[in-house]
C-alpha positions as CSV (number, residue, x, y, z in Angstrom):
1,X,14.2,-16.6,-14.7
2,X,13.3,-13.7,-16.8
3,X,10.5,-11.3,-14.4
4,X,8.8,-8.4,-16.4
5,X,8.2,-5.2,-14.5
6,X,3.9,-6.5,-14.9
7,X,3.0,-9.0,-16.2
8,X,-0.8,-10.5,-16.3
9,X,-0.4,-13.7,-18.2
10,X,-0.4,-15.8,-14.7
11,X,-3.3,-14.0,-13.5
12,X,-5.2,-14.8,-16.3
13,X,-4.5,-18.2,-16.2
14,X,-5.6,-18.3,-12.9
15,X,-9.2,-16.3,-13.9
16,X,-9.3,-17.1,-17.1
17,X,-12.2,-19.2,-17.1
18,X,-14.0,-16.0,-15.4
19,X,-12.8,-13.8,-18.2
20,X,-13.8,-15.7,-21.4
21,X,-17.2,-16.6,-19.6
22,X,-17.1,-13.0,-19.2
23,X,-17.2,-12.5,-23.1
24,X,-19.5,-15.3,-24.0
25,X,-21.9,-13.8,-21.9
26,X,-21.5,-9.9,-23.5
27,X,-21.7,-11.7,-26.7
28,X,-24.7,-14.0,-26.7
29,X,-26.6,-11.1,-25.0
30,X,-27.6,-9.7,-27.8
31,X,-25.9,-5.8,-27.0
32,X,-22.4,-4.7,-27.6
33,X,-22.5,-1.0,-26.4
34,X,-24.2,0.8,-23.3
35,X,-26.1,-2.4,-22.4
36,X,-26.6,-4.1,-19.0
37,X,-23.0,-4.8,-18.7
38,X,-22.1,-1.1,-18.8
39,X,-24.6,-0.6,-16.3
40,X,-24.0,-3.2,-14.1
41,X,-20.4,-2.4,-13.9
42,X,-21.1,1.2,-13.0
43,X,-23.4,0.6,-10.1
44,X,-20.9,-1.5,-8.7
45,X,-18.3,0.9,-9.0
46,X,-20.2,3.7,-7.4
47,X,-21.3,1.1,-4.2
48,X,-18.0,0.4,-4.3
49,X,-17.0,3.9,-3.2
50,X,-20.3,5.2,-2.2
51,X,-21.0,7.7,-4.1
52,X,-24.4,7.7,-6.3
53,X,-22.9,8.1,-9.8
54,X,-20.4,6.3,-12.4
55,X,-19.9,6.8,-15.6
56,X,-17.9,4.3,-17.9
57,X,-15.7,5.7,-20.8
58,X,-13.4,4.0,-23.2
59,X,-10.0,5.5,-21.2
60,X,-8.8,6.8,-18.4
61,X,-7.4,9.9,-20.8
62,X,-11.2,10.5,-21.8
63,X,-12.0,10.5,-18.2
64,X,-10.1,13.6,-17.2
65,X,-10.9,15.2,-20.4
66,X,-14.6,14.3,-20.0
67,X,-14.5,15.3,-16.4
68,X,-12.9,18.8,-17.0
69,X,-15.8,19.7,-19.7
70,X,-18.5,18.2,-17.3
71,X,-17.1,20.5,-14.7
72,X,-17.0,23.3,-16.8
73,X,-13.2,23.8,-17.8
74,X,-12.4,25.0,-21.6
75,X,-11.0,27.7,-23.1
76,X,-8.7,30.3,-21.5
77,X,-9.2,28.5,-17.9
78,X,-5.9,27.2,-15.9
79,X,-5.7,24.1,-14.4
80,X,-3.8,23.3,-11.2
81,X,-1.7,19.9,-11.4
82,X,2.1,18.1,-11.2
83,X,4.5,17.7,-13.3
84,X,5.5,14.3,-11.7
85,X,2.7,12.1,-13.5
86,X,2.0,10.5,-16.8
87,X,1.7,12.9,-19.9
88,X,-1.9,12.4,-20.4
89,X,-2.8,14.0,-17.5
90,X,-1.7,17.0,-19.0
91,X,-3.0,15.9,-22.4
92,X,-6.6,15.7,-21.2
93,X,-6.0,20.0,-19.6
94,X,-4.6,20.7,-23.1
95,X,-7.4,19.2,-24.7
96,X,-10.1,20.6,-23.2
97,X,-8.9,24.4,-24.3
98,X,-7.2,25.1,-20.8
99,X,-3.5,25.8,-19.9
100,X,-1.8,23.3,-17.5
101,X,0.2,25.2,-13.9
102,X,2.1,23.0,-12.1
103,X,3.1,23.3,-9.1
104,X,6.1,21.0,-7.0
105,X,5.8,17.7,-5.5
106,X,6.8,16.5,-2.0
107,X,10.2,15.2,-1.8
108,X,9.6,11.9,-0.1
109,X,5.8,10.9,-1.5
110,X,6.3,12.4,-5.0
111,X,3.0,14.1,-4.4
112,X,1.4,17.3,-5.1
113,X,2.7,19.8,-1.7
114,X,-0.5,21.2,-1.9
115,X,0.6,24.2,0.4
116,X,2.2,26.1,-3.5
117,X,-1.3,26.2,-4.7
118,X,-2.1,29.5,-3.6
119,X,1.1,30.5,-4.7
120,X,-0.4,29.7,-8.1
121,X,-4.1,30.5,-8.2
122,X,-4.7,33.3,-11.0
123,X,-8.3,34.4,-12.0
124,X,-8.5,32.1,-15.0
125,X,-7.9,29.2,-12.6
126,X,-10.7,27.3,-12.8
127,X,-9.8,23.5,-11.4
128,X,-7.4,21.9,-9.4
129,X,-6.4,18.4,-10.7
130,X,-4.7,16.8,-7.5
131,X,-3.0,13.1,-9.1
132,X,-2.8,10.2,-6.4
133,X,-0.1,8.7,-7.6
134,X,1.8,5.6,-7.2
135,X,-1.4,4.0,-5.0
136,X,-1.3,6.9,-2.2
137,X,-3.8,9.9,-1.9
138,X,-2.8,13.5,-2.2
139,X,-3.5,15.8,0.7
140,X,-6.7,16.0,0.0
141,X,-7.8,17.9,3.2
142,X,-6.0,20.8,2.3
143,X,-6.5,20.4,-1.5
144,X,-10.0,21.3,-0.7
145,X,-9.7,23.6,1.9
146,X,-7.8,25.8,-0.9
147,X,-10.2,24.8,-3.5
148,X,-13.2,26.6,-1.3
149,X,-11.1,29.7,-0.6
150,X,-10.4,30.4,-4.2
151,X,-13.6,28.6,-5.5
152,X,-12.3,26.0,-7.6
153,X,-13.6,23.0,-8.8
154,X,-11.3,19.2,-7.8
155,X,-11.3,16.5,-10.2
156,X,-8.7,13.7,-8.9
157,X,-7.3,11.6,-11.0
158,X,-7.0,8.2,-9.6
159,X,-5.7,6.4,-12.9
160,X,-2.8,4.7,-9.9
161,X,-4.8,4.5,-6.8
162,X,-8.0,2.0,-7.0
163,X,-8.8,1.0,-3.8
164,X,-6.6,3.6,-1.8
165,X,-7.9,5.9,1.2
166,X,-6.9,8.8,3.0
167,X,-8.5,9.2,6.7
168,X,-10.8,6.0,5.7
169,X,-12.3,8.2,2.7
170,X,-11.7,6.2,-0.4
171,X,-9.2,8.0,-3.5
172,X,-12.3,8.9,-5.7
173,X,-14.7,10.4,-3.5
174,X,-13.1,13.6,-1.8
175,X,-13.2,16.2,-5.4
176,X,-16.5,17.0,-7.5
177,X,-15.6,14.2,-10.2
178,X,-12.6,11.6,-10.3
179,X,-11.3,10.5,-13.5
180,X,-10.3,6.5,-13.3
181,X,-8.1,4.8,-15.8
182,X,-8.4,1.1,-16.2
183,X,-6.0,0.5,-18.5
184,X,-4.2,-3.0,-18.0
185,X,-1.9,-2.6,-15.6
186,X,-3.5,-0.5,-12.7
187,X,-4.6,-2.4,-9.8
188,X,-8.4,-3.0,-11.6
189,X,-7.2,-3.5,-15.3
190,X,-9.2,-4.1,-18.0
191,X,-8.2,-6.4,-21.3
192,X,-7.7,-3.0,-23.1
193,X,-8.5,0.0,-22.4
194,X,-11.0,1.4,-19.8
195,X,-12.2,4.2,-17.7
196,X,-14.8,6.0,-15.7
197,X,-15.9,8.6,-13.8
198,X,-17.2,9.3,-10.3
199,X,-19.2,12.0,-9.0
200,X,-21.9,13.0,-6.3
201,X,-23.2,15.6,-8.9
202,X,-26.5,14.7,-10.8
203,X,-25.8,17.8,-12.8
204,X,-22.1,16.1,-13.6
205,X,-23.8,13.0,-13.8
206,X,-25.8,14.3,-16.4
207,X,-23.1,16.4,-18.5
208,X,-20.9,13.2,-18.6
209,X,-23.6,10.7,-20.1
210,X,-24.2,13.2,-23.0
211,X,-20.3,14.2,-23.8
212,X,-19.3,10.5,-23.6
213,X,-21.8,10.0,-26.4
214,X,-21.9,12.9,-28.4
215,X,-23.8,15.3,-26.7
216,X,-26.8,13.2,-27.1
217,X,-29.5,12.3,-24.7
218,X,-31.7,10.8,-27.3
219,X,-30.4,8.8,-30.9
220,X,-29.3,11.5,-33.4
221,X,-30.2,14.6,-31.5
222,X,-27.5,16.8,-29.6
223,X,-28.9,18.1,-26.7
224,X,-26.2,20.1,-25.4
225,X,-22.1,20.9,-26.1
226,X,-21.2,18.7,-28.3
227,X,-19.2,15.7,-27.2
228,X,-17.3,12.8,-28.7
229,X,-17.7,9.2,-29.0
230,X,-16.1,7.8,-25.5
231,X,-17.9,5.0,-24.3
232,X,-17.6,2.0,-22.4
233,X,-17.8,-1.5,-24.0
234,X,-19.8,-3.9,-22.6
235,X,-17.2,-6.9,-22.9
236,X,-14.5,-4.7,-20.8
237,X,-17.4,-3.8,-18.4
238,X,-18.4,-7.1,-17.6
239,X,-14.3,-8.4,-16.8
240,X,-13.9,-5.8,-15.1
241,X,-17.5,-6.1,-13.5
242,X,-16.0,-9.8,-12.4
243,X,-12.5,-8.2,-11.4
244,X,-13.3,-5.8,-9.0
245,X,-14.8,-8.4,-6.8
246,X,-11.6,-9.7,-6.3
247,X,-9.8,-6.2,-6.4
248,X,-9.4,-6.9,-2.1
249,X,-7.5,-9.9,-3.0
250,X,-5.0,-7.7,-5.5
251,X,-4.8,-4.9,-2.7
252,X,-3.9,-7.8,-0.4
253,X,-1.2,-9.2,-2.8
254,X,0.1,-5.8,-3.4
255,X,0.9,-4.8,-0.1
256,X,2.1,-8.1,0.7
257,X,5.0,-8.0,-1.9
258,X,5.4,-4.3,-0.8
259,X,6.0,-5.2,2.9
260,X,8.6,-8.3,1.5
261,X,10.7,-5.8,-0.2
262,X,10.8,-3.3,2.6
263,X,12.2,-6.0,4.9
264,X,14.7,-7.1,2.2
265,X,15.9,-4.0,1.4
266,X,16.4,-2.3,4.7
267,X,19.9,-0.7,5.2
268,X,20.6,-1.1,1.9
269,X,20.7,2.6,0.4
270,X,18.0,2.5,-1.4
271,X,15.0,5.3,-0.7
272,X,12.1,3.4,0.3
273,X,8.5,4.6,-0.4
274,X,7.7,6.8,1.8
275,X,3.8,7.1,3.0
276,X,2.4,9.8,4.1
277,X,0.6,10.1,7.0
278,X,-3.3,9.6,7.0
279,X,-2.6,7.0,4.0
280,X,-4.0,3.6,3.5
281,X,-1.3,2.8,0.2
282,X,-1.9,0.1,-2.9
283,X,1.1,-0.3,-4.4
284,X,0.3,0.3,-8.0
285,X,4.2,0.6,-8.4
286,X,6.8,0.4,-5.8
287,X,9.2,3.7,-5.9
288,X,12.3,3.5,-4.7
289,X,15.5,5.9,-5.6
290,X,19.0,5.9,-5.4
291,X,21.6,8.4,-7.0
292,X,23.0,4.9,-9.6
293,X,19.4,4.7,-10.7
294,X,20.6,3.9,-14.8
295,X,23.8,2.0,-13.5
296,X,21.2,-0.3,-11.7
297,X,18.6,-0.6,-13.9
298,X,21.2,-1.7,-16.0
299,X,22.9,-4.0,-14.2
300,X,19.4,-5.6,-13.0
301,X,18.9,-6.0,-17.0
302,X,21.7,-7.9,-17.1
303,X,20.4,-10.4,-14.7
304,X,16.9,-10.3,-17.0
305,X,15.2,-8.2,-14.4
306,X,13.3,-5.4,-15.5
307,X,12.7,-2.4,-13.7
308,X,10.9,0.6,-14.9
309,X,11.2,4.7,-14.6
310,X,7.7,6.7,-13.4
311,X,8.5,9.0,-14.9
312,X,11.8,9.7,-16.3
313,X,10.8,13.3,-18.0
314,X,8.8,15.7,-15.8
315,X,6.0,17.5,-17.9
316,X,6.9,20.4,-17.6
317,X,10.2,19.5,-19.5
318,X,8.9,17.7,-22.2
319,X,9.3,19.4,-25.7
320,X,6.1,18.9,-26.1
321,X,5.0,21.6,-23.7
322,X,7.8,23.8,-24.5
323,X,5.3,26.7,-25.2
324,X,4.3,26.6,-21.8
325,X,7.7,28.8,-21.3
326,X,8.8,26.3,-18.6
327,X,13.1,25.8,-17.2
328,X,15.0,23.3,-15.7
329,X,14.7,24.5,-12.3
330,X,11.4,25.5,-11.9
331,X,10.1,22.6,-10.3
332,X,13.2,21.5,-8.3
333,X,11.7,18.6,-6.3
334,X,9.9,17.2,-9.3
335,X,12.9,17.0,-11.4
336,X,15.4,15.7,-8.7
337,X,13.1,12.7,-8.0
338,X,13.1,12.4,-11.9
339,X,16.7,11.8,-11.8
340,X,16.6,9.0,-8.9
341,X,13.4,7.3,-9.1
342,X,12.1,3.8,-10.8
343,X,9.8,0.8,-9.7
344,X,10.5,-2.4,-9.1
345,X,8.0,-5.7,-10.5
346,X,4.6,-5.2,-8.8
347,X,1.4,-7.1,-9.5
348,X,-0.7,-9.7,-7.4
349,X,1.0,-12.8,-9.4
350,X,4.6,-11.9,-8.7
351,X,5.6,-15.1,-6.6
352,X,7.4,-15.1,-3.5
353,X,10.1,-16.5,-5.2
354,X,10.6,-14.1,-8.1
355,X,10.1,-11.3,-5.1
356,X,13.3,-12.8,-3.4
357,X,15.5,-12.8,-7.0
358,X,14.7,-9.0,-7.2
359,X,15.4,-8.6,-3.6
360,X,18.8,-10.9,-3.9
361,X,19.9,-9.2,-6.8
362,X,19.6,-5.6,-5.9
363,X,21.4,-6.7,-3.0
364,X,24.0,-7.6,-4.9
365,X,24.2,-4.9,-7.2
366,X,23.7,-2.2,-4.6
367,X,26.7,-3.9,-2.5
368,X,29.0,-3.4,-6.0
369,X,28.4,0.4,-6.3
């Protein structure tokens, strides 16, 4: 049995009636962009969270890079994130005019340690970008208890943690914006690519409607700083409109399998994910490390089961960021973790059975190390 790292093609099958009536519906109605769907979508996503505003974009990229504009972040202005997330979080600073800071990452949660931010805030720092990653929140308590001191702005980027809370408060709701990707394989995926932002700003509210389309308020007239083309479809607004009243049933799933392969792989060397206290976790992947990381990967490939590295190459590290002036070294947790960590198959429609192959053969190659 060959079992992918994701894979949606069961859970379509099993909502695929919803889906395609889904894109009959977007299609007879008679409006393809920024119609009721749109709409819709984004008041349920704001009740969802309670907070008064949404705005749906065409990524989760363009969320962050729409969010740090609607917030106020361009040129010359430093941003405050990790290293230990995907590239585009970074991509989205860069593109906004703004230089990225990192700053290191808890050993055990792979989260931002939120206590090296003021060992970082300059006067060009404008925003702190705290990432919730892997389906657990930052420390968001403390995030914004510096953010205050130094008056900063917080967008969080929630691209891994639908559906997550810290202290009860949803991931989403505890910055001035979040930035929300909805790109297949997050716990609400679209059927491409997705995204949106939340915020309990009118005057964010506002900015974001205009840059997603342009910088217009009106057809053909640019009210403001110009923005760019980002907006939400209606067919991906109405699945995911669909989805996300059954996004308790994933969370349920999720944890599910999570719990299954923390009993099946007690003692066996493997780090487990660790979750920090105050957390309410969703599983978007399941972390675990070991110091054989690549001889097991490999050795799970032989037995055709995939596993997966988030994320093999730190930012910081990356050639593409070389002018930042960065070292190996400079972020020693981040990059240790880089070393050890990958994920193991997680999403809703991984059986119990396939859960007990991965669980029987890391047993197995663990035991041969």
């Amino acid at each position: 049995m060959s079992i992918k790292v994701w894979n949606y093609l069961a859970e379509y099958d099993a909502e695929r009636a919803d889906v395609l009536d889904a894109v009959d519906t977007v299609f007879r109605s008679g409006r393809l962009i920024l119609g009721p769907c749109v709409e819709a979508f984004e008041r349920a996503f704001a009740d969802r969270h309670g907070v008064p505003h949404c705005v749906g974009v065409d990524n989760g990229t363009n969320a962050l890079v729409l969010g740090l504009r609607a917030l106020g972040v361009g040129d010359g202005d430093e941003v405050v994130t990790v290293a230990n997330t995907a590239a585009p979080t970074v991509v989205a600073i860069d593109a906004v005019g703004a230089t990225p800071v990192f700053v290191d990452v808890h050993p055990e949660t792979y989260l931002m340690d939120v206590e090296r931010i003021p060992d970082v805030v300059t006067e060009r720092t404008k925003c702190l970008l705290p990432v919730h990653l892997y389906g657990q929140c930052v420390d968001m308590t403390a995030l914004t208890a510096h953010a205050a001191t130094f008056g900063l702005a917080v967008l969080e980027d929630c691209a891994q943690a639908h559906g997550a809370r810290r202290h009860g408060r949803p991931a989403g709701t505890m910055g001035d914006a979040a930035a929300f990707s909805f790109y297949p394989t997050k716990v609400l995926g679209a059927y491409g690519d997705a995204g949106a932002v939340l915020t309990s700003s009118a005057t964010v509210d506002a900015a974001l409607r205009r840059l997603r389309y342009y910088g217009m308020e009106d057809r053909y007239y640019v009210e403001a700083t110009p923005g760019h083309n980002s907006r939400l479809d209606e067919v991906q607004a109405e699945i995911l409109r669909r989805k996300l009243t059954r996004l308790d049933d994933y969370l349920a799933a999720r944890r599910a399998i999570a719990a299954r392969y923390a009993e099946g792989l007690a003692g066996t060397g493997l780090v487990l994910p660790s979750l920090a206290p105050g957390n309410d976790h969703v599983y978007y992947l399941y972390v675990v490390r070991h110091p054989e990381r690549d001889t097991i990967i490999a050795e799970m490939a032989r037995r055709d089961i995939a596993l997966n590295v988030s994320y093999r190459w730190p930012v910081h590290t990356m050639k593409g960021f070389a002018r930042l002036g960065h070292r190996t070294g400079d972020l020693p947790a981040t990059e240790r973790a880089a070393d050890e960590i990958f994920s193991l198959p997680m999403y809703p429609s991984l059986t119990k059975a396939e859960q007990d192959l991965v669980v029987e053969a890391l047993r197995e190659v663990l035991a041969a190390l």
